[in-house]
N, C-alpha and C positions, 0 to 999 in steps of 0.2 A: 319087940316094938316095931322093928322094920316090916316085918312079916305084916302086923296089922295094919301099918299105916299105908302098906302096899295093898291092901285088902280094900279098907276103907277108900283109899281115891279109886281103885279101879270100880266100885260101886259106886263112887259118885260120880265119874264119869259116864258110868252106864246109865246112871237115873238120869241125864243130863242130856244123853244123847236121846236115849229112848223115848223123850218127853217130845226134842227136838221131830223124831219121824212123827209119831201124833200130830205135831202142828204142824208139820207139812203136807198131812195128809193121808201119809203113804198108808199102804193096806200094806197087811203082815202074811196072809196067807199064803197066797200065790208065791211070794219071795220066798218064801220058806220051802216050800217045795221046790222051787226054784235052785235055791243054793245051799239048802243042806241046813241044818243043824251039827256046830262042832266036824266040821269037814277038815281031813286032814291034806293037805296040799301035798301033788304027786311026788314022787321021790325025787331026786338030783343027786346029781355027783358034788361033794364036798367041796368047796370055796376054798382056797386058800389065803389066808389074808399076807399082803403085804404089808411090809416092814416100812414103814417112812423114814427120814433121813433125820439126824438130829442136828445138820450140818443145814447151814442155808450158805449163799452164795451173798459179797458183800450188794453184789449189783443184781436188779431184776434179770431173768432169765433170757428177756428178750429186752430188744431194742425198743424204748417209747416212740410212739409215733407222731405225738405230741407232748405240749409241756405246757403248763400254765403255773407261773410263778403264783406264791400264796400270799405273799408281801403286800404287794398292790391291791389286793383285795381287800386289805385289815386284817387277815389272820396272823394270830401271834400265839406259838405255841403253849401250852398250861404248862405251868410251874411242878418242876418232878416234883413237888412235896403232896399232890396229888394223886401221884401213882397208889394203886390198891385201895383209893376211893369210889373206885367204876363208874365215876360220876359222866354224861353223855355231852364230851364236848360239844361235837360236830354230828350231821349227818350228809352223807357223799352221796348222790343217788341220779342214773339215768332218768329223765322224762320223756324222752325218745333216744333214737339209736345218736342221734347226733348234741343231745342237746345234756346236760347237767345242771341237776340244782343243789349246789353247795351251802350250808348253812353249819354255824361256827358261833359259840358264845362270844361276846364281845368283852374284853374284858374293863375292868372299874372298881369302882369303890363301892364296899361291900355293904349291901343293904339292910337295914334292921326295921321290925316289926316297929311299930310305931306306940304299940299299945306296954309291949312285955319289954322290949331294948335291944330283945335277941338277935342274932342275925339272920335274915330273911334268905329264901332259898328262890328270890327273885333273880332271874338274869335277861338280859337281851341278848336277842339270838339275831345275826344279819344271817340276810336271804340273799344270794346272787344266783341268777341263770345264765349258764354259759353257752356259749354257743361254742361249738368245739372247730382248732384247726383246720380247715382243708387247704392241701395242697400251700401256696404262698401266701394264705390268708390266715390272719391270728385270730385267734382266741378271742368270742369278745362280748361285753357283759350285756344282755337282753333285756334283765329286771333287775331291782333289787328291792331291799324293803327291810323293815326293822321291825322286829317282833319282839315281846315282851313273856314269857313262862315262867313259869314260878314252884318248881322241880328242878332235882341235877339229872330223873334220868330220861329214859328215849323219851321223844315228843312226835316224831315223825315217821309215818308210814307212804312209801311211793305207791300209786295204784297204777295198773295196765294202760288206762286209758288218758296218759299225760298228767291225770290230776296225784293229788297228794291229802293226806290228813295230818292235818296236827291236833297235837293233844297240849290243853292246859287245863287245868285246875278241873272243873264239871263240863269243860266243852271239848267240844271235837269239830273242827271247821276242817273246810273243803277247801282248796286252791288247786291253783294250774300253773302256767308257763308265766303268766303273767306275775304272779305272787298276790292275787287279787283274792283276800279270805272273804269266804261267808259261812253263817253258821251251818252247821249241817244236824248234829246232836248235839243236848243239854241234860248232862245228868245231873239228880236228886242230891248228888255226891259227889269225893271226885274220884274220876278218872285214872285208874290208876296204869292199864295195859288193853292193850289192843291186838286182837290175832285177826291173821283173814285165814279162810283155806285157797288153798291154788286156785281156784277162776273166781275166788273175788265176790263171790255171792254172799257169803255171810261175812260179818264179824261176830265173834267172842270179846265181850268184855268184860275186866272186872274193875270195880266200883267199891269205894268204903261210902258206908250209908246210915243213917242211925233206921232204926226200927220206924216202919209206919206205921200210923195208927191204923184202925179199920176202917174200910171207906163209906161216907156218908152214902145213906140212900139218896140212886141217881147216878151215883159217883162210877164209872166205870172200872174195874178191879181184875185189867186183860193186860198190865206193863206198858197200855200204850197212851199216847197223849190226850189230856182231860180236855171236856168241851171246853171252848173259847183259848186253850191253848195254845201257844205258838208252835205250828208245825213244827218238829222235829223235837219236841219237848219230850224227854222219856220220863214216866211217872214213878215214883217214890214206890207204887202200890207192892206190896210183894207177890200176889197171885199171878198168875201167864192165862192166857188162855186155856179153856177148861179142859182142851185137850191137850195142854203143855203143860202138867202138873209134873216138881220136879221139887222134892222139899229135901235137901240134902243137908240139914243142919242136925247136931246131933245133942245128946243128952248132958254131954260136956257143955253144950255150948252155953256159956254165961252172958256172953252179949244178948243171946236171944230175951233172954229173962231180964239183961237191967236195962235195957235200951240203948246200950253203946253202942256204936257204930258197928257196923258188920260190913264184911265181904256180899257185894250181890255178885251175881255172873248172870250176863243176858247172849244173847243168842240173837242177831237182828238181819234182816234182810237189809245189804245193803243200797240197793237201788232207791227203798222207801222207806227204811229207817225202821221198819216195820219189827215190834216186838216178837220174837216166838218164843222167845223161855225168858222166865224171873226163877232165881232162885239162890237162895242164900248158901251160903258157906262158910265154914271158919278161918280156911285158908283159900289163897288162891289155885284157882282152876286150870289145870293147861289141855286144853281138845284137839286134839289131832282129827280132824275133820275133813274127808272131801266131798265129794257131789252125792256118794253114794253110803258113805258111813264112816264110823272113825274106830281107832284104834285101841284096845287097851291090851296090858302087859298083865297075863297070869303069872305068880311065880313058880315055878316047879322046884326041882330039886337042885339042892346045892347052887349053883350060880346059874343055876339055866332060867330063861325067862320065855314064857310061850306069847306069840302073839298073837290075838284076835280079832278079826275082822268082821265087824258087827256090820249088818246093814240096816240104814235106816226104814227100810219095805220089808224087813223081819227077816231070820236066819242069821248064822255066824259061818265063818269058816275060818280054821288056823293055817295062818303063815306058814309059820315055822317058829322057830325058836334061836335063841342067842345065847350066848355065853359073857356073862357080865359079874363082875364081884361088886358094883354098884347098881340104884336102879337106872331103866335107861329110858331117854329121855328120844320121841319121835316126831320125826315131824315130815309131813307131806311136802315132799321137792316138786311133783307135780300131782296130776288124777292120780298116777298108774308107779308112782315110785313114793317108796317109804325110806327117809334115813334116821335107821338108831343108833345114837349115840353111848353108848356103855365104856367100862373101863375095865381093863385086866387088873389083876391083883394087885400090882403095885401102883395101882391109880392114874396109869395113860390112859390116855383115852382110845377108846375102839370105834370105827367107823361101818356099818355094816350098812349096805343100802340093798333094798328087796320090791319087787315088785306087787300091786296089789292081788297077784296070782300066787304069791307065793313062793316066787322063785328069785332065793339071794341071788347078786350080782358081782358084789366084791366085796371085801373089808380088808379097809385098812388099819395097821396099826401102830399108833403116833409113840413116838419119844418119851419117856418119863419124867422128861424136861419142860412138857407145852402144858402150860395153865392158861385155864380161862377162853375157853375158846368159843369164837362168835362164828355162825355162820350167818352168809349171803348168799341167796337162790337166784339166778338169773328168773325175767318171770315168765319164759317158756319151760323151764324146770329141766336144761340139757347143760347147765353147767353151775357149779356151787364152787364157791369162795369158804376158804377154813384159815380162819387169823389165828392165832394165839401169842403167849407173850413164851418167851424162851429164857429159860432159866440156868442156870452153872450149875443147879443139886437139884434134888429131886424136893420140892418143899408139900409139908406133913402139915398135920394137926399138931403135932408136936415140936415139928422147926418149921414155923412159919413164914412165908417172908420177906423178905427184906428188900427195899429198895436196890442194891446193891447186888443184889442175886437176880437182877433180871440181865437178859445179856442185851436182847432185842427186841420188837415184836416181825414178825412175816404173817405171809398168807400163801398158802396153796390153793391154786383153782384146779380143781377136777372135770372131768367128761362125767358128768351125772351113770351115762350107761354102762361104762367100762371102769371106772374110778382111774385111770391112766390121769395125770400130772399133766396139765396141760402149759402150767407156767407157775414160778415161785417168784417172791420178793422181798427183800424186805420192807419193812413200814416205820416213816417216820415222819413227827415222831410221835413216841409211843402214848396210845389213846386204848387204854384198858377195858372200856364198855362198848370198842369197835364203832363201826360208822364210817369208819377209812377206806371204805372198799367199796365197790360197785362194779355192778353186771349187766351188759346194757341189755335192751328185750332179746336181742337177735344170740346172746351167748355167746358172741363174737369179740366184744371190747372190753377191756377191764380199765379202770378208773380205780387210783389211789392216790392217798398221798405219801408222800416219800420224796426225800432229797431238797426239800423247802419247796414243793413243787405238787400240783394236783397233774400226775402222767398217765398219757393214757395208750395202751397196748392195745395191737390188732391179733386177735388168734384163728386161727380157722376152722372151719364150721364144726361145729359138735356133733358128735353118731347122735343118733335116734336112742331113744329106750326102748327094747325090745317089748313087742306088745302095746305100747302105744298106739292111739288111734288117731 
């Protein structure tokens, strides 16, 4: 069953992406000759992975260089009875190299549906922008604002360019420094996740939707907004442009046939909101995508898993390959670096980061203690944050666990190029769906919270990625 299910998404990824180069235009020929069909990337001398510590230190590794108490803001820690809900309290995120926007559920009294009695999965989230430290001057609040969602998980994605997205229920609004929202997208459905690739051009998202009907003569049937519609309106229709056909729903699929709500996954330009793929699914979709194609995971033999680099101007070429007793899960740190996530036999997790030439960098490999583990990419992609929570046993499908078997949570920051340890911490306190961390642009600052305090470290400049441009 792993075998086909690993078959099945690497095909729906491929029809997904494949659809994606059609709507952009790209010609297949010339890339093809180009880059090869199944090219195998030149030989190298073997990686050694290291070993990470199951030891953290009580105190961060370095000195803060500032401090901003959490108190005075209104934040008040969630209730351990919480823990292994993954529910997203907070989210901690640079908007420039000096500046932080902090956002934290407020807590209250708990909301019920009005119609059923039930309890409602409404919360208010406060917004602060901080203006960080310098030298004899404090900390000091720039906005704030009071937001209302109606979800326990992520809501917020930071963009490069100062702004932000949040996500509620069928919308996706825009904001900036100021906390000042406006719409930007309105789905048919909601909202369930949002991906960008490294420079920000696209989002991937996915959507529960019920089935459309077929579109009235007139009716436009390209995913993008119907006449007299309000800009940024994305349509219900399930067809893409004629040349982004991408039908990835399969003969199991029953929602297709009763009309229950389904999985859409769209594919949009984020500058104009602009549709390039519709297409439905039974489950959701994860794309590893950059400017020039995305990733998928063949499995070979035994635990090995090969990877391939599809382009979206036609050709493939293989990485290389990993060694994982789980599937493993990739994702674009910048254009020019891939990190896969996999796990050894007894279910640590494996760190292997590779360039898009094909040539590994490092891999590390974590404790058989660290569950759950969130990463943060700084958004020049030359330094990545790795939280997890840390456990006393190794916890199974079979000893699951316990409150009480967590010891901590930390976070390791790496040198994206080298995987070198640039600084450890621990994190408090513990927030199990992450959000506690932050990378400022420059790859230079770290922001967490820990010690009833949002602190924030200076570290020095990060290598390059070899091959970068």
């Amino acid at each position: 069953m792993g075998y086909r299910r690993a078959i099945a998404q690497a095909s729906k990824v491929r029809a997904i992406a494949l659809a994606v180069a059609a709507a952009l235009g790209l010609t297949t020929a010339a890339a093809a000759a180009q880059h090869g069909s199944d090219s195998e990337s030149p030989a190298a001398p073997p990686v050694k992975a290291r070993f990470l510590s199951n030891h953290f230190p009580e105190q961060p590794s370095l000195s803060p260089v500032g401090s901003i108490p959490l108190a005075p803001l209104g934040f008040t820690a969630p209730n351990s009875t919480y823990l292994g809900a993954r529910n997203t309290f907070v989210s901690l995120d640079f908007i420039s190299e000096d500046r932080l926007l902090f956002t934290f559920r407020v807590p209250g009294l708990i909301h019920r549906d009005l119609k059923t009695g039930e309890e409602s999965d409404e919360r208010q989230i406060r917004a602060v922008v901080l203006k960080l430290p310098q030298g004899t001057d404090e900390a000091r609040v720039e906005a704030e604002a009071l937001w209302t969602v109606h979800d326990r998980v992520r809501y917020l994605w930071p963009l490069k360019d100062g702004h932000f997205l949040l996500r509620d229920r069928n919308n996706l609004l825009q904001g900036d420094a100021t906390l000042v929202l406006k719409p930007f997208l309105d789905f048919p459905g909601s909202l369930l996740w949002v991906e960008l690739d490294p420079a920000q051009q696209f989002l991937v998202t996915n959507s529960r939707e019920p089935i459309a009907a077929a579109p009235k003569s007139g009716a436009p049937a390209d995913g993008s907004s119907f006449p007299g519609s309000q800009s940024g309106q994305v349509s219900s229709q399930e067809s893409s442009p004629a040349t982004a056909q991408a039908a990835v729903t399969t003969d199991e699929d029953d929602a297709a046939q009763e009309g229950k709500p389904e999985l859409v996954v769209r594919i949009l330009r984020r500058a104009t909101g602009e549709v390039m793929l519709v297409s439905r699914a039974r489950t959701a979709v994860h794309l590893p995508i950059n400017n020039i194609g995305y990733v998928e995971n063949l499995r070979g033999q035994g635990t090995e898993w090969v990877l391939n680099l599809s382009y979206f101007s036609g050709g493939t070429r293989m990485l290389g390959s990993v060694d994982t007793a789980c599937d493993p899960d990739d994702e674009f740190l910048s254009e020019n670096e891939i990190l896969i996530t996999g796990c050894s036999p007894d279910g640590a997790s494996k760190l292997v980061a590779m360039t898009t030439e094909g040539k590994t960098l490092w891999i590390a490999q974590g404790p058989e203690t660290e569950m759950w583990p969130h990463l943060t990419v700084a958004p020049n992609g030359l330094r990545l944050a790795w939280s997890t929570l840390d456990t006393s046993r190794l916890v199974t499908m079979f000893a699951p666990m316990d409150a009480d078997d967590v010891k901590e949570q930390s976070v390791m920051v790496f040198d994206a190029a080298t995987g070198d340890i640039a600084f450890v911490s621990p994190l408090s306190p513990i927030l199990d769906a992450g959000g506690n961390v932050a990378i400022s642009p420059s790859g230079r600052r770290v922001a967490l919270l820990n010690a009833g305090a949002i602190q924030i470290f200076d570290l020095p400049p990060p290598p390059p990625v070899p091959g970068a441009k």
